[in-house]
N, C-alpha and C positions, 0 to 999 in steps of 0.2 A: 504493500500500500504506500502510496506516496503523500508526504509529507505535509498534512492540512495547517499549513501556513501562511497569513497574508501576508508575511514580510517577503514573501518570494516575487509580489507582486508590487506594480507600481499602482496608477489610478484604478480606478474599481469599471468594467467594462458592465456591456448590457446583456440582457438575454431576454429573450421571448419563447415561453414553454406553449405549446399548443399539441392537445389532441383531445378527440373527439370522446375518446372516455373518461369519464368525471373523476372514477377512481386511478387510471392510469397517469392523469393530470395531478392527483395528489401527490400520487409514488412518484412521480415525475418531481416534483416540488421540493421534495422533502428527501430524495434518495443520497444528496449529498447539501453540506452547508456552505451554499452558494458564494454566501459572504467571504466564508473561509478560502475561498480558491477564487476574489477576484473580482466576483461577477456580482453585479444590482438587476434583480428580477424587474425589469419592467412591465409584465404580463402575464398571464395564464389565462389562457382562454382551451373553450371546448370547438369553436366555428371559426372554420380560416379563415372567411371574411372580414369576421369581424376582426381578428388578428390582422389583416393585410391593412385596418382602419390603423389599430394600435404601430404598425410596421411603421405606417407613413410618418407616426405624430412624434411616435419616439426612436426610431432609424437604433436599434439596437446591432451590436459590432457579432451578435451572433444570437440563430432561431433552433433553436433544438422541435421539431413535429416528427407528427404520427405520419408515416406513406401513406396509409391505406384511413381516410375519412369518409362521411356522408357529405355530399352538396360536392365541393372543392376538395379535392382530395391532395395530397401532399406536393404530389408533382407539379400539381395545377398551382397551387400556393406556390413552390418557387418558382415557379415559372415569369409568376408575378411579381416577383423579390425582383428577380435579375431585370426588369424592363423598369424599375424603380431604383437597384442600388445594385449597381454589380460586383459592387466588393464586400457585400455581406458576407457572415462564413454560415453553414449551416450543418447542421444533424441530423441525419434520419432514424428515427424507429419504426421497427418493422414487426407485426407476429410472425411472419415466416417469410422463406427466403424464396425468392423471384427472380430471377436471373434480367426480366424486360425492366423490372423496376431498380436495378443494379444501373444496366444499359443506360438508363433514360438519366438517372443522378447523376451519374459519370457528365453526362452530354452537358448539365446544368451547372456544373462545377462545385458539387456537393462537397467539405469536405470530409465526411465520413458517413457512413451505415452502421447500424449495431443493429443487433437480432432482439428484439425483449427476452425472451426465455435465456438469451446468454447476462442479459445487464446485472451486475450488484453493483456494488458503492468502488470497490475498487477499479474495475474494468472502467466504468462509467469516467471516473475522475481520472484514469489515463488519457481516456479520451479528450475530454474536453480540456486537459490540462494541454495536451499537444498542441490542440487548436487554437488555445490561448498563446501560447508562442509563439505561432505561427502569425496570430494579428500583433504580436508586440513586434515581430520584427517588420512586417509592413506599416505601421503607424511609424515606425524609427524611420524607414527607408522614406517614407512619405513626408514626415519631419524635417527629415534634410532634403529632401526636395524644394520643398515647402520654404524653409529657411534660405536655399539658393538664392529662389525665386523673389522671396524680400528682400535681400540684399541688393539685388541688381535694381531693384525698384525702388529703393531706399538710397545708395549710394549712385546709380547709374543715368535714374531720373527715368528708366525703361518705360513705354505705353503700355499700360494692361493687356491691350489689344493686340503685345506681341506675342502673348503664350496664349490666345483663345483658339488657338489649333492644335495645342497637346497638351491642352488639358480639359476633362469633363466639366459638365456642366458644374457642376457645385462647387467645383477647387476655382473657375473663371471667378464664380460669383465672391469668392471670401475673397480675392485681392481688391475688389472694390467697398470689403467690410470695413466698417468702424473700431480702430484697435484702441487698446489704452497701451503708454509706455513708459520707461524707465531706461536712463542711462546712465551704467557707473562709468567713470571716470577718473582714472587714475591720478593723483598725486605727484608730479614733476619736478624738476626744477625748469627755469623759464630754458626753450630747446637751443637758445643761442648760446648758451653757458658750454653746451658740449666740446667745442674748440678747449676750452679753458678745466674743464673739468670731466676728462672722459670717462672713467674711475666711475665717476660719481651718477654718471647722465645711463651709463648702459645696465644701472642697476633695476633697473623698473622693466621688468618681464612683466609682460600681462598674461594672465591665465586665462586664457577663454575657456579651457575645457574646464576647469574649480568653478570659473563661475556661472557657467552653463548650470554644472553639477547643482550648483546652490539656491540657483533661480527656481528651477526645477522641483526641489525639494523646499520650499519656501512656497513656492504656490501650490504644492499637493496639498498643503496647510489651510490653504484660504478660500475663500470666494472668485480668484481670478483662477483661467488657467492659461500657463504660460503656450505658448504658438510657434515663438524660436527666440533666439540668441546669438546674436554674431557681432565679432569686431567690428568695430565702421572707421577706427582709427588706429594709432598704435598706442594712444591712451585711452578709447572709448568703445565701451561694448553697450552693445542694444536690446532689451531685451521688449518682445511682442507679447502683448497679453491679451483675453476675450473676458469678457462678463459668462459665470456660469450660470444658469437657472435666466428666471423671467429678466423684464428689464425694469430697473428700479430709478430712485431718484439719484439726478447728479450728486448730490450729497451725500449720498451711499456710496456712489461709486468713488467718489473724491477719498469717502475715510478707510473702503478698502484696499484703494490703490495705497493708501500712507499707512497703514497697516504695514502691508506687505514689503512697500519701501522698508518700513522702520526694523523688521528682522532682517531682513537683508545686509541693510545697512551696518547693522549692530555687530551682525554675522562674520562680514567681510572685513570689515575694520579692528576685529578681534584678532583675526587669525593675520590678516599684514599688515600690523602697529600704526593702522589712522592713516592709510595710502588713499584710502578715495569717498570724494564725493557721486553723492546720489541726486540726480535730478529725474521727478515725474512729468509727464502731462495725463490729464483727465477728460480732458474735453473731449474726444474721441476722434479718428478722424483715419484714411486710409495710410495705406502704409509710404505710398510713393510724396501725397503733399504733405506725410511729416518730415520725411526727407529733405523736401523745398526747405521745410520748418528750421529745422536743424540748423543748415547751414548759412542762413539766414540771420540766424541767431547766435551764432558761437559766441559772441564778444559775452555772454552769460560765462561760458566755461572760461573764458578767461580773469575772470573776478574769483577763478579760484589761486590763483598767483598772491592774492591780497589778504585771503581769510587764513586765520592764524591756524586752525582744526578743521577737519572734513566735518560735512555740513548735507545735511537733505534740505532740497529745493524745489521749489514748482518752476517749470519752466513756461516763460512770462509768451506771453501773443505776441508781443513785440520785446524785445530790447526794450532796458531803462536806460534812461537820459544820463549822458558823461555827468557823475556828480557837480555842483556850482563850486566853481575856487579851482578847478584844476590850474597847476602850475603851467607858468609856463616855458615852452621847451628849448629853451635859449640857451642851456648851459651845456655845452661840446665836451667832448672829453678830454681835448684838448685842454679845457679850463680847470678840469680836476687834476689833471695831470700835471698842473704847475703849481697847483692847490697841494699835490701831495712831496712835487719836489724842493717847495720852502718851508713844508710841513706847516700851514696856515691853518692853525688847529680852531680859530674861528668861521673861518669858510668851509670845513669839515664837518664841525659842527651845525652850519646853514643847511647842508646836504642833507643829512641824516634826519634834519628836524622835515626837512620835505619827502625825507621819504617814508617818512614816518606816520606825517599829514596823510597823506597818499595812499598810507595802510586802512586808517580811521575810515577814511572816505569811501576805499575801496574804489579808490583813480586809478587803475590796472595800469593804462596806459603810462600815465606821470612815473609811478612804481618802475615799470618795464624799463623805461627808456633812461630812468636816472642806476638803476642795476645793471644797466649796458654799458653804460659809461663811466662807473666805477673801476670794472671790471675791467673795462680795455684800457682805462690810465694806469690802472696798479699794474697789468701786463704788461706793461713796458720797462716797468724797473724787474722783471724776473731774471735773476741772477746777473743783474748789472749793477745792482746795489750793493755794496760788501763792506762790510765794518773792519775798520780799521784794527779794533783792540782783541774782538773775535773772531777778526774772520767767515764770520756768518755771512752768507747770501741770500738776500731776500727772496723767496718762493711764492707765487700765488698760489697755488693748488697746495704746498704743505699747510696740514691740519685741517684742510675743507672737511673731510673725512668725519672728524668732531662735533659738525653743527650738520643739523634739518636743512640742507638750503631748499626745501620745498616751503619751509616756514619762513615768511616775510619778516617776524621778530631775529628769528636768528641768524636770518641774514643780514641783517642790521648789524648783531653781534660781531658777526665773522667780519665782516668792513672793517668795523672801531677797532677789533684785534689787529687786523694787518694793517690801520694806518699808524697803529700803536708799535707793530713790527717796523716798519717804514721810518718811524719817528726815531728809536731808538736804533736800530742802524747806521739813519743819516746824521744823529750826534756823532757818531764814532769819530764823523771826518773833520768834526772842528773841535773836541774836546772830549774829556774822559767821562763815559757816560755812566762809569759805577764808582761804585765807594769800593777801595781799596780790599776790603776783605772778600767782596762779591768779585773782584778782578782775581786774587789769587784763584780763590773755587774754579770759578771758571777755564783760568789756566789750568790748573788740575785737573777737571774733565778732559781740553781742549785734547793735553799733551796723554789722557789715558783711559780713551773711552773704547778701546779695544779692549780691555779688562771686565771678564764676565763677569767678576767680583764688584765691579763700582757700583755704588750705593749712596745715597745721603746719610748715613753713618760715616762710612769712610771719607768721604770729602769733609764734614763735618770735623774727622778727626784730626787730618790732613791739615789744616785750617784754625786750627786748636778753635773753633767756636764750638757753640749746642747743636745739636739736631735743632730743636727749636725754634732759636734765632736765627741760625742761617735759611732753613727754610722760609719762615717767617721772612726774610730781610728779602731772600732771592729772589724772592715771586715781588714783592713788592718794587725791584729796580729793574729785575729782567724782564716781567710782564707772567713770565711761566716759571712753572715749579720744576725743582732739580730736576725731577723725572723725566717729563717731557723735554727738557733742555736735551739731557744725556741723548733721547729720543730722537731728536731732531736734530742733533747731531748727526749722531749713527748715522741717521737712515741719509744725510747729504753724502758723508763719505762714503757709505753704500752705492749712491749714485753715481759719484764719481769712479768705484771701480769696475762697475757696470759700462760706464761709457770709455773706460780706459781698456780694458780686456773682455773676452767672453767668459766672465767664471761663469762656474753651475751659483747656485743659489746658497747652496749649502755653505761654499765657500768661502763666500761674500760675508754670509752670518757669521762665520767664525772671528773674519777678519774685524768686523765694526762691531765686537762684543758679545753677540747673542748667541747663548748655548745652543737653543732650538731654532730649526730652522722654520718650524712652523707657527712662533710666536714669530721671529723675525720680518715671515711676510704678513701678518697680522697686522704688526706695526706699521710697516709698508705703504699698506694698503690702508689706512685709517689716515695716515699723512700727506702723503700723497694721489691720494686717490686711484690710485692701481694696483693691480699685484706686480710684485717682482717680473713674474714671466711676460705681463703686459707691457713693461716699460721695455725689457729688454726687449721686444717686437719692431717696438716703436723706435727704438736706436736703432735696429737695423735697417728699418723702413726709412729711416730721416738720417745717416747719416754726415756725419759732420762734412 
C-alpha cells in the first residue's frame, strides 16, 4: 500500500465521481481518503448529464465514471469531456470486461480502466496516484510554458495575437486576464561602483530558483495563486498571481496581496541578511501593459539606493515628483578632488551634509551623482598618495569590504573614513603626524609584520607602554586599531608580492604573517574586496 500522505502533494487537484448506482457512488466516495492523496471532491452524481452541467462549472483536473450507465452512458460522457476540455484525465469502471469498450477508451484518450470486482483501497490509490503524477508533471510543463510566454510579453512588449495559433482557446484567453503582482528586488550597490569595487558588486547572485521555491510555497498558504516567476533583470524577479475563488472587493484583494507580500518579504530577508525590497501592484491588469508599467516607472526602484533597510511598497500609477530642495548638480568631481587634495575638511563637511539631505529626502538622483563623484576624486589618489613616516599608500577599495555600501548611512561612513585616511597620509608630507610613542609602535609593526606572533601585547611591550593606553592612544591618532593597522598592512605587502612574482597563495601568507592560508584570504577579501585568486587574475589581465 502506498503511503497516504498529503505532504507528497502540492495544491489539492479536483475530481468528479459519477455512476449511475447510488451504492456504487458511495463505495466510490469513500473507498479511499480523497483529501489524503490530493484531491477536492467537486461532485458525485448518479446522471452524466447532469455531471457534464457540474464538468463545465467546475473543469475538474480528473472524472473517475461508471462505462456502462442509463441515458448517457460513459463513453458518451467522454466523449463530451474531450469537445469541452481535452486535457482532462479520466477513469473508467467497468462490471466486466469488453474488449469494444477497451477499443473505444483507448481512441478517447482514457487514462486508465479498472474492472470493479478487481478494485480495493490499494489497487485503487495506485491508480489514481499514477494519474496524479502524471497531471503534476503536465501543469509543470504547462507552467513553464506559460511562464515563457509572460516573459516575452512582459519584457518583449510581444502582441497576444502572436501565440493565438499555438495555443487553445482558454491558455489565448488568460494572456488577456487581469493578474495581480509582486516584484523583489535585490539590494545593490549603485552599478557604477563596479569599476571601483568588483569584490564587492559580483557579490549579489540572484536566486531565481529559492525564490520561485518561496513564492510558490507562500501562496499555497493564501488566497492568491501564484501563475509564474521569472527574472526580468539581474536585480528583479517577477512574480504573477490570480485571485482564487469568486471575485471580491478591491480591498480584499489589496490586504491579500500584503498578506502575502509580508511573508514573503519577512521570509527572504531572513535567510539573505535584509538584501531586498518588495514592491506590489493590486489594481489588476494584463501581463504585457504591466510590463509598459514597469519600465515606465523604474525611477521607484531607484529610491531604493536612498532607504536605509528593505522596505515593502505599493507600486504608485505614476512616479512621485523629484522631492522640492533637490540640490543642485554643479559640483564636478573635479571640485572634490581639490577638496580632498588641500584636505578642506569644511567643504567635506558641505558634501556629506548634502548627501545626507538627499538620504532624508530620498533625492536618489542628488545621492547618485554626489557618490559618483566622491568616488572618482578619491580614485585618483589610489596608490599615488604615500606617507612619508609610514609608508602607507592610500587604497580606495581597502576596507570597503567592512561597511553595507548598499546602505546610504554607511556609505557616508566609509567617505568620512577615507577622507580621514587621505587626511592623515597627506600630513605625512608636511609634518609628523603622530606622537612619538604611536611612531615607534608603528615602526615596530612596519619593520615586523611578517611575525605570526605580532600582537598588541607585544608591541605594547616592545614600546614599554599598556595594552591599554596604546590601544587606546593608537586608534585615536591612526584613525584604526593595532589590528587592522597590522591588517592592512599585511594585506598591501601581500599585494605587492603578488604583482612582483606569481606565488601560490599559500606562500604569500607565510611571507606577510599569516599562519592560515585560509584566514589570510578572508582578510583579503574583506579589505580589498577580492579574493586572492581574483586579484591575481586581474594582474595578469592588466599587466603592468
Amino acid at each position: 500500500m502506498q503511503e497516504k500522505t498529503s505532504d507528497r502533494v502540492g495544491q489539492m487537484m479536483k475530481v468528479l465521481l459519477i455512476d449511475d448506482e447510488k451504492m456504487a457512488l458511495e463505495y466510490l466516495e469513500n473507498i479511499v481518503s480523497w483529501e489524503m492523496y490530493g484531491f477536492e471532491v467537486v461532485g458525485t452524481l448518479t446522471d452524466a448529464r447532469q455531471a457534464l452541467k457540474v464538468f463545465r462549472k467546475t473543469r475538474p483536473d480528473l472524472v473517475v465514471s461508471d462505462v456502462c450507465m442509463q441515458g448517457m452512458d460513459g463513453l458518451d460522457f467522454a466523449a463530451a469531456i474531450r469537445e469541452i476540455d481535452q486535457n482532462t484525465h479520466i477513469l473508467f469502471l467497468s462490471g466486466y470486461k469488453n474488449f469494444d469498450y477497451v477499443k473505444e477508451a483507448i481512441r478517447l484518450g482514457i487514462d486508465d480502466y479498472l474492472l470493479k470486482s478487481d478494485m480495493d483501497e490499494e489497487l485503487f490509490a495506485t491508480k489514481i496516484l499514477k494519474i496524479r503524477e502524471k497531471i503534476e508533471r503536465e501543469q509543470q510543463k504547462k507552467q513553464y510554458t506559460e511562464s515563457m510566454i509572460f516573459k516575452e510579453l512582459f519584457l518583449k512588449n510581444v502582441e497576444e495575437k502572436e501565440y493565438k495559433g499555438i495555443l487553445g482557446e482558454t491558455e489565448y484567453i488568460r494572456l488577456h486576464k487581469k493578474y495581480y503582482y509582486m516584484i523583489l528586488t535585490q539590494r545593490r550597490i549603485p552599478r557604477f561602483l563596479s569599476e571601483y569595487f568588483p569584490g564587492l558588486c559580483q557579490e549579489g547572485y540572484l536566486d531565481e530558483f529559492y525564490l520561485k521555491m518561496l513564492v510558490q510555497k507562500q501562496s499555497d498558504l493564501g488566497e492568491l495563486k501564484n501563475i509564474a516567476v521569472f527574472a526580468v533583470s539581474d536585480t528583479d524577479v517577477l512574480a504573477v498571481f490570480e485571485l482564487k475563488g469568486n471575485v471580491i472587493s478591491q480591498k480584499d484583494i489589496y490586504q491579500r496581496l500584503y498578506c502575502l507580500a509580508d511573508r514573503i518579504f519577512r521570509e527572504v530577508n531572513q535567510r539573505d541578511k535584509n538584501s531586498f525590497d518588495l514592491f506590489f501592484y493590486s489594481e489588476g491588469c494584463a501581463v504585457r501593459p504591466f510590463g509598459k508599467f514597469y519600465r515606465e516607472n523604474r525611477s521607484q526602484f531607484d529610491r531604493c539606493y536612498v532607504r536605509q533597510n528593505p522596505q515593502i511598497m505599493e507600486l504608485m500609477i505614476c512616479s512621485p515628483p523629484v522631492p522640492e530642495g533637490q540640490a543642485e548638480l554643479t559640483v564636478s568631481w573635479e571640485q572634490i578632488c581639490e577638496t580632498l587634495r588641500v584636505v578642506d575638511r569644511e567643504r567635506m563637511a558641505a558634501y556629506m551634509d548634502t548627501v545626507l539631505t538627499a538620504i532624508e529626502q530620498e533625492d536618489y538622483i542628488t545621492y547618485l551623482w554626489y557618490v559618483k563623484g566622491i568616488v572618482m576624486a578619491m580614485s585618483r589618489f589610489e596608490l599615488l598618495l604615500k606617507g612619508v613616516q609610514s609608508g602607507r599608500r592610500f587604497s580606495l577599495s581597502e576596507s570597503a569590504g567592512q561597511y553595507d555600501l548598499r546602505n546610504p548611512y554607511d556609505m557616508v561612513k566609509f567617505f568620512q573614513y577615507k577622507f580621514e585616511e587621505i587626511s592623515r597620509i597627506s600630513g605625512e608630507q608636511y609634518e609628523t603626524a603622530y606622537s612619538s610613542s604611536i611612531q615607534e609602535a608603528m615602526s615596530y609593526i612596519q619593520k615586523n609584520y611578517a611575525c605570526e606572533d605580532m600582537s598588541t601585547n607585544l608591541v605594547a611591550k616592545q614600546v614599554n607602554l599598556s595594552v591599554s593606553w596604546l590601544s587606546t592612544k593608537f586608534k585615536e591618532e591612526v584613525g584604526v586599531g593595532i589590528s587592522d593597522y597590522l591588517n592592512n598592512l599585511r594585506i598591501q605587502k601581500a599585494k605587492q608580492l603578488f604583482d612582483e612574482q606569481d606565488y601560490m597563495i599559500y606562500e604569500v601568507a607565510g611571507k606577510v604573517g599569516f599562519a592560515s592560508s585560509q584566514y589570510f584570504s578572508k582578510i583579503f577579501k574583506q579589505i580589498t574586496g577580492v579574493t586572492p585568486n581574483e586579484y591575481r587574475r586581474m594582474n595578469r589581465m592588466n599587466p603592468e
